[in-house]
C-alpha positions as CSV (number, residue, x, y, z in Angstrom):
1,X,85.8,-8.3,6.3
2,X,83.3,-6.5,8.8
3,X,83.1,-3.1,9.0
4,X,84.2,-1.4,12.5
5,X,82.2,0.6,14.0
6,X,84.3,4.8,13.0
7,X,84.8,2.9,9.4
8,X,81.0,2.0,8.9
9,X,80.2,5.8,10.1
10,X,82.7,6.9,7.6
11,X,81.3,4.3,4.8
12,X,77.6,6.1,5.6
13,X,78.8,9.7,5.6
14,X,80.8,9.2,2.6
15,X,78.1,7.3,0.2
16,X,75.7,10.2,1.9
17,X,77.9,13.0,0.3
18,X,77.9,11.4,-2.8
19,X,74.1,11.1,-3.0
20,X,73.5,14.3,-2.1
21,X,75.7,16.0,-4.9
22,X,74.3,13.9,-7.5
23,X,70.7,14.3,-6.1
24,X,71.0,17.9,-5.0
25,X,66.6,17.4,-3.7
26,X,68.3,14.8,-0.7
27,X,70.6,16.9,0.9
28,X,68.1,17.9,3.6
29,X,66.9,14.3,3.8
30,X,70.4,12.9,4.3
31,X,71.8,15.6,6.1
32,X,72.3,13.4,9.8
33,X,74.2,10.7,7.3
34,X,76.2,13.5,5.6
35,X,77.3,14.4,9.1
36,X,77.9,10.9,10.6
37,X,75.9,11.2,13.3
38,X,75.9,8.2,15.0
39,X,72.8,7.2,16.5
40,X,70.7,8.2,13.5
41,X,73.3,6.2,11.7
42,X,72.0,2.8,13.9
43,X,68.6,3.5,13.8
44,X,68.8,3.0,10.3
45,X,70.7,0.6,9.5
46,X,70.2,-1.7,12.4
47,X,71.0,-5.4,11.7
48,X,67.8,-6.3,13.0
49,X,65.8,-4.1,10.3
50,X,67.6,-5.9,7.1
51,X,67.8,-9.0,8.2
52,X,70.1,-10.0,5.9
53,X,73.2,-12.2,5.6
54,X,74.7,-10.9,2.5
55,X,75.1,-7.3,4.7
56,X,75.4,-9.0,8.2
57,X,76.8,-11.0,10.1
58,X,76.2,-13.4,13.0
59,X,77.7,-10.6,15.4
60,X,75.4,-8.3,13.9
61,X,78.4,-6.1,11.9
62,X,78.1,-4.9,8.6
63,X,79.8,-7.1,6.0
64,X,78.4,-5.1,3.1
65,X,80.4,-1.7,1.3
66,X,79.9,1.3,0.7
67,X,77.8,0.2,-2.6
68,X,75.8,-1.7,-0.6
69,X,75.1,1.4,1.4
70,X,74.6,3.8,-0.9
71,X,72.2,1.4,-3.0
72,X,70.3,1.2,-0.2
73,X,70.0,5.2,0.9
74,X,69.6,5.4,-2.8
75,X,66.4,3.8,-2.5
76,X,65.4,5.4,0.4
77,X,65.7,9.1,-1.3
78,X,64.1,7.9,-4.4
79,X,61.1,6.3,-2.3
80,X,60.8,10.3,-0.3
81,X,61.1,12.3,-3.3
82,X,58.0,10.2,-5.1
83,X,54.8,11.6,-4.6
84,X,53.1,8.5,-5.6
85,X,54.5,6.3,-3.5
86,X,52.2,4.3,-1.3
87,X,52.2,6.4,1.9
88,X,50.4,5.7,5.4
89,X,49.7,8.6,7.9
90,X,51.5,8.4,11.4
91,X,51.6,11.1,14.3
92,X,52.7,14.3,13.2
93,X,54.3,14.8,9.8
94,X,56.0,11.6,9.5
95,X,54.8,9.1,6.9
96,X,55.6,5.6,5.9
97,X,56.6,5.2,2.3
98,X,56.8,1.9,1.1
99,X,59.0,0.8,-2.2
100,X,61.3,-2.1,-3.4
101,X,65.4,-2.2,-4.1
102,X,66.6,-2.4,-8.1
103,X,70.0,-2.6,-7.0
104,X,72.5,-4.5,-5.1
105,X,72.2,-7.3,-2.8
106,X,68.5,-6.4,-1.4
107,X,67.4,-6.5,-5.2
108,X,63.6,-7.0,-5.3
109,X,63.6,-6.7,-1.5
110,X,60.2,-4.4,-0.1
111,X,61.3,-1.5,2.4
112,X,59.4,0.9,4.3
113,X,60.8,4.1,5.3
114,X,59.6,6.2,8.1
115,X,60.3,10.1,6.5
116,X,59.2,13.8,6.7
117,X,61.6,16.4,6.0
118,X,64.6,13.6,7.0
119,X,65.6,9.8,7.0
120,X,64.3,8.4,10.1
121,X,63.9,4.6,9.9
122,X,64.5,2.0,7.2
123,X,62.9,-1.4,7.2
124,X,63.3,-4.4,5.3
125,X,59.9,-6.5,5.0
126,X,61.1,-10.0,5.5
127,X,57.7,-11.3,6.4
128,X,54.6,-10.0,4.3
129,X,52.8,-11.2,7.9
130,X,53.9,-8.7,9.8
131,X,53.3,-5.9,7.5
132,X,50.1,-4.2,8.9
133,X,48.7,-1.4,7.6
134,X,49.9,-2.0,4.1
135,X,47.1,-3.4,1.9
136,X,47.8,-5.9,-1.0
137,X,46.8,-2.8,-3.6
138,X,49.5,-0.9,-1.5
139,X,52.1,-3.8,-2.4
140,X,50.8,-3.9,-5.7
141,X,51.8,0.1,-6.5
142,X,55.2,-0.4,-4.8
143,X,57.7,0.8,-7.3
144,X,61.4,0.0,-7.8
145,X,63.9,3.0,-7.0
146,X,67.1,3.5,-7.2
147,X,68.4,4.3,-11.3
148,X,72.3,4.9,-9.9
149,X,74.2,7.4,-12.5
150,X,76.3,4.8,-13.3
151,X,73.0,4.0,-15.5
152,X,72.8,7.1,-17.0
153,X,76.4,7.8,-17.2
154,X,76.4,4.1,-19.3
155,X,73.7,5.1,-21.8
156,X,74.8,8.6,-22.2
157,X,78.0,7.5,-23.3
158,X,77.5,5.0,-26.0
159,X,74.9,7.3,-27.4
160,X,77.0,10.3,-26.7
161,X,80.0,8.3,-29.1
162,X,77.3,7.4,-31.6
163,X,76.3,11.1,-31.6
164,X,79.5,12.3,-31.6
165,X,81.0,10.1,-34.7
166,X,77.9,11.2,-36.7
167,X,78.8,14.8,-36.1
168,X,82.1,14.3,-37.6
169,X,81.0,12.3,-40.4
170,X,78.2,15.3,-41.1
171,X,80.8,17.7,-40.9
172,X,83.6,16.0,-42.8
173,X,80.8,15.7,-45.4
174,X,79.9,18.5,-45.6
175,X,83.6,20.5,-45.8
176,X,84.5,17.3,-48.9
177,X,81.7,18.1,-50.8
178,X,82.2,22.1,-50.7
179,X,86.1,21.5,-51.7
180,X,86.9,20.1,-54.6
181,X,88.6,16.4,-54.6
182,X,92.0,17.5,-55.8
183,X,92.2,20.5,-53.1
184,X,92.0,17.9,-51.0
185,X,95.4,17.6,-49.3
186,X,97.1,15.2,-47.2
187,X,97.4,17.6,-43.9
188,X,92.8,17.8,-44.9
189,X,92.8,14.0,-45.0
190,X,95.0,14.1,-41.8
191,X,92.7,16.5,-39.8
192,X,89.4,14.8,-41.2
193,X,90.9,11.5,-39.8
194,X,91.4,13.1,-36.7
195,X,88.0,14.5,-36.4
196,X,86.5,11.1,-37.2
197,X,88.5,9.5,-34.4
198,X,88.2,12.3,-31.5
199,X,84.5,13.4,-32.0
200,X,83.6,10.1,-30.2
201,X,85.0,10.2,-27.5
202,X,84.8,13.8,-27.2
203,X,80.9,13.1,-27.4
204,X,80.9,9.8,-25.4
205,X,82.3,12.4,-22.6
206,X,79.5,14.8,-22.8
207,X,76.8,12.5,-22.7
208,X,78.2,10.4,-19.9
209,X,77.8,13.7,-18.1
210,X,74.6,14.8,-19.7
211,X,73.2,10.9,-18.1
212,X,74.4,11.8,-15.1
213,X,72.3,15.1,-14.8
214,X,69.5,13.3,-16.1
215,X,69.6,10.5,-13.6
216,X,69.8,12.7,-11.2
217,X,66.5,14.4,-11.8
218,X,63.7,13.1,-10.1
219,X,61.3,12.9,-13.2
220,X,63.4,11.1,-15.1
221,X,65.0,8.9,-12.8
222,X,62.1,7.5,-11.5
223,X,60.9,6.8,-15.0
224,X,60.5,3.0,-15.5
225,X,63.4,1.3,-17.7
226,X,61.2,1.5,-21.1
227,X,61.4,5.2,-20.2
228,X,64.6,6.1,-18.3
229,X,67.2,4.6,-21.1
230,X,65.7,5.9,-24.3
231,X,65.5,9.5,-22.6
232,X,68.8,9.1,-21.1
233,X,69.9,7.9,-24.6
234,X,68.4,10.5,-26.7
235,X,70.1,13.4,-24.6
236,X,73.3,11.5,-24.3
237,X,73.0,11.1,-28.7
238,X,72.3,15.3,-28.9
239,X,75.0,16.0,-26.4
240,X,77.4,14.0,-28.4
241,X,76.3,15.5,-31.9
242,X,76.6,18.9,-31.0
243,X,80.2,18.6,-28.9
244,X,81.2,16.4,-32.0
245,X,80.5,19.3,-34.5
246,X,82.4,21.7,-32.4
247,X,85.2,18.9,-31.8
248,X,85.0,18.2,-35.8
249,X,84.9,21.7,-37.1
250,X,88.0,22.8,-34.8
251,X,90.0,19.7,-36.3
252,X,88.7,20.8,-39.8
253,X,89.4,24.7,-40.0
254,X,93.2,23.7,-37.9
């Protein structure tokens, strides 16, 4: 179903407000979105800048979600925020920034956004013709943007369990081999079983939210895959260890 045209606004302000409290650096850059304003709202996302079927349609309304819209202002703050994206020099303080979608249904797709301190203009390149001043180098050092914290939530998470369960196990370890076997009652076995079970998800929690943070960051979230998911993972594994000792060593000594 189409969007109308207060429900779109409210679409662009909401997936705005989002981005701008996980990426706290894009609150200036999204601030006419945050607040719905409506012509800056049309300027970007004009039908005739996308092109695109899967988000339009032959009346020209938005048959896209709000995923589909914060995906693509997603990309857009990713592209400002990198220094070394490919950038051409225009009147005043504005510059063109050229990059290409990761996610959604413009995966792959080339933009060019027109930025200084603020969103002005997003383009779609559906015709590498009519792409003048960009330079086939400039194309070639396009990155991809876009690493949601749904990514980093994901890979902080299964670390963060992994983490987690081997803090219990460490722990439970540990407090077996410092009692001797027959102290060992049921209500211990109880407890230890307990600790072994909620560690995990205890630490599965915390690095969910430590991948968020770290998605959020500019550094790392503009990291290329190789880079972003073994980071992501790594904090995601230590936040889950050291929540899971606490979470283990509380079920323990109760």
């Amino acid at each position: 179903m189409p969007l109308d045209k207060p429900h779109f606004y409210q679409a662009v302000k909401e997936a705005a407000q989002e981005l701008a409290k996980e990426i706290p650096a894009s609150r200036l850059f999204l601030s006419e979105l945050r607040n719905a304003v409506p012509t800056e709202i049309d300027n970007i996302f004009k039908p005739t800048n996308f092109n695109s079927p899967d988000l339009y349609n032959s009346a020209k309304q938005f048959i896209g979600d709000k995923t589909d819209i914060k995906d693509i202002l997603n990309s857009f703050v990713r592209c400002h925020l990198d220094a070394e994206a490919p950038k051409k020099g225009l009147a005043g303080a504005l510059k063109k920034k050229i990059g290409k979608f990761s996610h959604g249904k413009l995966a792959g797709e080339y933009f060019q956004i027109k930025s200084d301190s603020k969103l002005r203009e997003g383009l779609v390149f559906t015709d590498r013709n009519n792409t003048e001043p960009w330079t086939q180098q400039d194309w070639a050092k396009a990155k991809t943007y876009c690493f949601r914290p749904s990514d980093g939530a994901l890979a902080g998470s299964l670390c963060g369990a992994l983490g987690g369960g081997a803090a219990a196990a460490a722990v439970v370890h540990c407090v077996e081999k410092c009692v001797k076997a027959e102290e060992v009652g049921t209500v211990d076995k109880v407890s230890h079983g307990v600790a072994r079970l909620l560690s995990p998800f205890v630490g599965s929690v915390a690095g969910a939210k430590m991948g968020v943070c770290l998605a959020g960051l500019q550094g790392v979230a503009m990291a290329p895959p190789i880079l972003f998911y073994p980071v992501t993972g790594l904090a995601g594994t230590v936040a889950g260890f050291a929540t899971g000792v606490g979470t283990a060593g509380v079920c323990v000594i109760l």
